[in-house]
Steps between C-alpha positions, in 0.01 A plus 500: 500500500312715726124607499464913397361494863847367628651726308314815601583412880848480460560819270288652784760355807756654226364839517524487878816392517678790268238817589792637742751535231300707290562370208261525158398166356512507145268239249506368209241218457380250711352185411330220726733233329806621681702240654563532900838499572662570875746742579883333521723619738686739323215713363524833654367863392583834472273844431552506115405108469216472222302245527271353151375227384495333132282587264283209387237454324182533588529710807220462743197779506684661841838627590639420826877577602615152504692273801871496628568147361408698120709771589813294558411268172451861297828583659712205391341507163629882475837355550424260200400684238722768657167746440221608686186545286386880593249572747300719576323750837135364502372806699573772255280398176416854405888512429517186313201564283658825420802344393337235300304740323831719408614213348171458327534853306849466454441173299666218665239273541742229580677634793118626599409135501812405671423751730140359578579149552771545756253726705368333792172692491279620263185690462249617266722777396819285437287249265312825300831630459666193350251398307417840327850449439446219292184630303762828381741285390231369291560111695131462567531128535747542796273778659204226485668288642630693792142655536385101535786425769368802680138422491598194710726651766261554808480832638480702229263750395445492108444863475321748199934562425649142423158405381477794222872387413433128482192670221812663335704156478160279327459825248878473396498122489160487329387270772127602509421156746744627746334827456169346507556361837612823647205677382286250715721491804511939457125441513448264788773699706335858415820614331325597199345828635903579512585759180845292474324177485267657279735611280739220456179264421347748212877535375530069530193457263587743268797384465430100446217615273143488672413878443197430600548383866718733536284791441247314726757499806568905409130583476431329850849694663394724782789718512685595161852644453688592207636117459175390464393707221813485290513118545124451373594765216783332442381107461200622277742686234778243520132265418415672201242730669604849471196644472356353836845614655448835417167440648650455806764756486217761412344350840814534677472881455194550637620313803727789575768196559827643425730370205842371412708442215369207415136575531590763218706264334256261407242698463681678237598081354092467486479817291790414248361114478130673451575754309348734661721827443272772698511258840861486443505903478311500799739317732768657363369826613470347864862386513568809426291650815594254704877513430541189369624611124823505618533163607689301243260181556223708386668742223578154331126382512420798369726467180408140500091612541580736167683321309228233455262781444687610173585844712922454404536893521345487901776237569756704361415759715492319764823343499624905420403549864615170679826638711652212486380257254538112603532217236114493471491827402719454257313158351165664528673790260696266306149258391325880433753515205464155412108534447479775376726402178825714627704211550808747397411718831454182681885360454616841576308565820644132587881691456390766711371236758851317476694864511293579850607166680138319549542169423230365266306212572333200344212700381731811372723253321160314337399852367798567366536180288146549429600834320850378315227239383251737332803691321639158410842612659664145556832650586375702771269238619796259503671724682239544792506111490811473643460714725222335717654191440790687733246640710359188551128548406534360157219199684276815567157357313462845369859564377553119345157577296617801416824407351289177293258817356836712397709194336153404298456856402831496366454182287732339711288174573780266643611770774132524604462128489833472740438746733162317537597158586790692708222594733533409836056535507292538274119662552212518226654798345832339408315195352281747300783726406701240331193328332411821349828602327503202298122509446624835335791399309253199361721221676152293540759206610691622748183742633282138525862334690472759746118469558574139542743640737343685662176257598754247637733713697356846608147640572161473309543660146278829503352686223807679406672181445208297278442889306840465409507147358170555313608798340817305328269241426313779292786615335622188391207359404459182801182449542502167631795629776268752534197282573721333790551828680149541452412178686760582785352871539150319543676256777629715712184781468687769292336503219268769576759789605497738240870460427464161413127513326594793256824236417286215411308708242863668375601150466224305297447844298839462387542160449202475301240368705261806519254260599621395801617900572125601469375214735842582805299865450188382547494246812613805681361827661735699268527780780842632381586733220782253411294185407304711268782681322632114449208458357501770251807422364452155460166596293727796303808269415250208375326752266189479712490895521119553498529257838768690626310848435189339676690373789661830570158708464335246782836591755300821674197301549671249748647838707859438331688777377778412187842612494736593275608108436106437407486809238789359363313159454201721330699655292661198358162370391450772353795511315430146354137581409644821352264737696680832445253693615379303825904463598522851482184494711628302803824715461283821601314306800851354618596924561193655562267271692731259662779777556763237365842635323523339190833264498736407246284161407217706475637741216645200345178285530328838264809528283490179391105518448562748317775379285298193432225714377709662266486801682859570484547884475307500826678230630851705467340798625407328818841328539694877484215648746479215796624630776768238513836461334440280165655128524614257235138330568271776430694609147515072396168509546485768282762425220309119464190683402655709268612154359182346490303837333846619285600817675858547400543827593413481817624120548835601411458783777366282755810261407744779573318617871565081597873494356541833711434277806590157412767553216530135447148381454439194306185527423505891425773441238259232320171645549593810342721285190180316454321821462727592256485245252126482611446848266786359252796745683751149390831725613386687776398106624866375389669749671296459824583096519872623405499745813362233657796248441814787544325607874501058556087521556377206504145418585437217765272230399188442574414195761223317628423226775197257597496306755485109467451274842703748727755546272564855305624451145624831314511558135723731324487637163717311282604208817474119439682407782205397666462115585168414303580733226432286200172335657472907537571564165279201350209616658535821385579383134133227552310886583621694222373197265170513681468872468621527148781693321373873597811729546533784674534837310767692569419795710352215731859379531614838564261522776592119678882654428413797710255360795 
């Protein structure tokens, strides 16, 4: 093996030797473990012979052009593998750099890379090139890496360019050490005072989530361009901070630094996520000056930036003036409809989408489902199904959580629970979907199976999740599964989000414990409206209304303002305490001071005050005057008081608006029979019950459940097919003893048959 001294000499003596014929020498790689081989006697060259050596790895930190004894071994192995690996001129590297950028833009990374290893030299430009390559194909890994390899080869400048894109590659990757390190080397080397170093570092820390260092690296920048600003603006609203972003935007235009698209674009994201409607207006008007309103990137923020202002009549003007609207035109039109209740408007802009050839994407598709959902439209909404499953983005987070929302809407449980555990991923909004839609159809079991779930397989349960569970343990009366979700929110430090604090009280309130429901309420700062509308009701539906009223007067001296959910806790307390007058008090400040429209549950909260007051002329009068069609809830409320006070007349009339509705209520058909033979009207009772049997009416009966050591047992009226029914029925027979022989009179049984 000879010395790289030997083998300088001799490709030197070569050089000599073949200068007269004029001939280029062409190289691939050279490497100092070459083997030294003499020419043989039949070795003889022409002026197209290419000489090259293999390519092995590592190749020394120099190129030289290699000896005659590797020429004739890279000759006979070109006869082998019947080959030549490609070469390429060393002189012209302007040329080559060219071409390996052209490949760069034209997306073929791997013949780029090809490209660069079989080039015999390379420079600062050839390893930017490639390795910017790598951070837009989103391989920062790879561009590290080459970035490292470079950083070692001697001779090279690391320059404010490859430097800035080695920034880009730790921002991508998240790799805030690599970054860190490149910050101290920009530093040391006096690369910072660059505006592309600059840049890329205030764009790496925003980025990997230190706001704060990178605002400290922008603030100390000499020299400022437009990257600079939008990339600060940028990594404090993608942070939360909107308002400090618009801080800086608002300094941007005193600068007199000129804008992009993307300036405006997230400017306008800080106004939407702020709120802040006028700013919005503002930079609106200077797209419009500086010709930017045209751009589609922008006209799409814009509709974007106004729908989450609640301004759906600017984005439909907006999209009227789009030339030619692009698929997020057509989603940012398409969710308008969906929040603002037209879901109707929404499916048909969706056919006009489809009928002007832009496909829809992930996000269109989730909107879509999202309105089928609210009209409860399962055939359309399985129809849409299976067409992303064609399309392929049925694993789309947003569409997969969509489709769970529309099959639960639709009462169709076991599709939602399939298309759930068909889920390629799951994120914290599947989990929580499918935990509320049995929370809501009272499955307590299978809603506590997939909590279980969800702890052992996916992420951290969050207060959507643990609101849901507590809020079936309300309504079905488990207090003790209740306490455990209770103990778990404490664990893991949720049980002070409002979500989860105004569930606790919901949940001991109804299960009975109003005890512990005043205590979850007072261990905390009780900041939110919610927690002390929970409150209220719990008070109100315990019969505690003089609490309730007191707790409600004491809201506007914490700085809280009620809604309408906390009048109609008020109001209920009233309605128990039968305080006519003070209801219809509260019913005046929920208009006039509070500028609240009075709901539905609000007219039916006073109806039913008043029909428990006996008030019942006024209570009809108020039914026919709300400004609300009349329901089969409002005229049962009024048709039991005209049982309870005797009201025939207008029982029997209130009877007739329900059968309108519902023409085979139960419970209409016997309420009004018992108010018949309540005033001694026998055949006007008989033929009722008759009418009853020839329509097939039959009333369901009644059940209850309690809940013994995690087990649910249910009692029907007239069932003894439960296992412990005589010990049941024994017990039962050992309290009627104790209590004595008392009956109950007869328009009490009417009553129990009614309720």
């Amino acid at each position: 093996m000879l010395s790289a001294g030997a083998a300088r000499e001799r490709m030197h003596i070569f050089q000599k030797l073949f200068n007269g014929f004029r001939r280029r020498v062409w190289v691939h790689r050279c490497y100092a473990s070459s083997p030294c081989l003499a020419f043989d006697d039949s070795f003889s060259f022409n002026a197209n012979t290419l000489l090259c050596s293999r390519n092995l790895d590592p190749p020394l930190n120099y190129v030289y052009q290699g000896t005659a004894t590797e020429c004739r071994d890279m000759l006979r192995q070109q006869k082998l593998e019947q080959q030549a690996p490609t070469a390429y001129y060393v002189p012209n590297m302007p040329e080559l750099n060219s071409q390996l950028k052209q490949l760069m833009k034209l997306g073929k990374l791997c013949e780029a890379r090809d490209m660069f290893d079989k080039m015999a030299h390379r420079d600062e430009i050839s390893w930017t090139n490639l390795i910017a390559g790598y951070v837009n194909a989103a391989d920062s890994n790879e561009a590290l890496i080459l970035f490292s390899n470079m950083w070692v080869e001697p001779g090279l400048q690391k320059d404010q360019f490859v430097v800035s894109v080695a920034l880009k590659a730790c921002a991508h990757g998240m790799n805030v050490y690599f970054g860190e390190l490149l910050h101290g080397f920009s530093v040391k080397s006096g690369l910072i005072n660059s505006v592309f170093v600059g840049s890329a570092l205030v764009d790496m820390y925003m980025k990997v989530g230190k706001t704060e260092h990178g605002c400290s690296v922008f603030e100390k920048m000499t020299t400022r361009n437009v990257i600079s600003w939008t990339a600060v603006i940028v990594g404090l609203v993608h942070a939360g901070h909107c308002l400090e972003g618009l801080l800086y935007f608002s300094e941007m235009w005193r600068s007199k630094v000129g804008y992009d698209s993307h300036t405006f674009a997230i400017a306008l994201k800080a106004s939407a996520d702020s709120g802040l409607l006028h700013y919005g207006k503002s930079i609106h008007a200077q797209t419009i000056k500086q010709g930017f309103n045209e751009t589609a990137f922008v006209i799409n923020t814009l509709g974007t930036m106004y729908n989450k202002c609640k301004k759906p009549d600017y984005v439909m003007r907006l999209f009227g003036k789009t030339r030619m609207p692009d698929v997020v035109s057509w989603t940012n039109l398409i969710t308008t409809y969906v929040q603002m209740g037209e879901e109707e408007c929404a499916l048909d802009t969706f056919k006009r989408m489809r009928k002007s050839y832009v496909s829809p994407n992930e996000y269109t598709f989730a909107s879509v489902i999202s309105a089928c959902a609210t009209l409860a439209v399962s055939e359309w909404g399985e129809q849409i199904h299976g067409h992303v499953l064609r399309l392929g983005l049925v694993d789309a987070l947003s569409v997969a959580n969509s489709i769970i929302t529309l099959y639960s809407k639709c009462g169709m449980l076991r599709e939602a629970s399939l298309v759930f555990h068909g889920m390629a991923r799951k994120d914290i909004i599947s989990w929580s979907t499918v935990i509320s839609i049995y929370s809501q159809g009272n499955y307590a079991e299978e809603a506590f199976g997939y909590l279980s779930m969800m702890r052992r397989e996916g992420p951290k349960p969050n207060e959507f999740a643990l609101a849901s569970v507590l809020s079936v343990c309300g309504s079905m009366a488990l207090l003790e599964q209740g306490k455990q979700v209770h103990a778990h929110a404490l664990c893991i430090g949720l049980d002070h989000e409002a979500m989860v604090h105004s569930a606790l009280i919901s949940m001991y309130s109804r299960c009975g414990s109003l005890q512990e429901a005043t205590k979850v309420f007072d261990d905390t700062n009780n900041n939110d409206i919610v927690s002390w509308t929970a409150m209220i009701n719990g008070y109100a539906e315990h019969g505690y209304s003089q609490e309730a009223i007191s707790l409600f007067e004491n809201i506007s001296s914490v700085g809280l303002t009620p809604d309408y959910v906390t009048f109609i806790g008020v109001l209920t307390a009233c309605n128990h305490a039968g305080l006519v007058d003070l209801g219809f008090y509260y019913l005046k400040l929920l208009t006039n001071v509070y500028r609240i429209t009075p709901s539905k549950e609000h007219y039916g909260c006073m109806i039913d005050l008043l029909c428990r007051a006996g008030r019942l002329s006024e209570a009809e009068h108020m039914i026919r005057n709300m400004p609300f069609p009349s329901d089969d809830v409002v005229w049962s409320t009024l048709l039991r008081a005209c049982r309870d006070h005797g009201d025939v007349d207008r029982g029997r009339w209130a009877a007739e608006q329900i059968l309108r509705l519902d023409p085979n209520s139960a419970g209409t058909h016997i309420t009004l029979a018992n108010i018949y033979a309540a005033s001694g009207r026998w055949k006007e009772a008989a033929h009722l019950r008759k009418l009853m049997k020839l329509k097939g009416v039959i009333k369901e009966p009644g059940w209850s459940w309690i809940n013994v050591n995690d087990q649910l047992n249910k009692f029907v009226a007239g069932d003894q097919s439960h296992p412990l029914n005589e010990h049941i029925t024994t017990i039962l027979e050992l309290l009627s003893t104790n209590i004595g022989d008392a009956r109950l009179d007869s328009g009490s049984l009417v009553e129990d048959a009614e309720d």
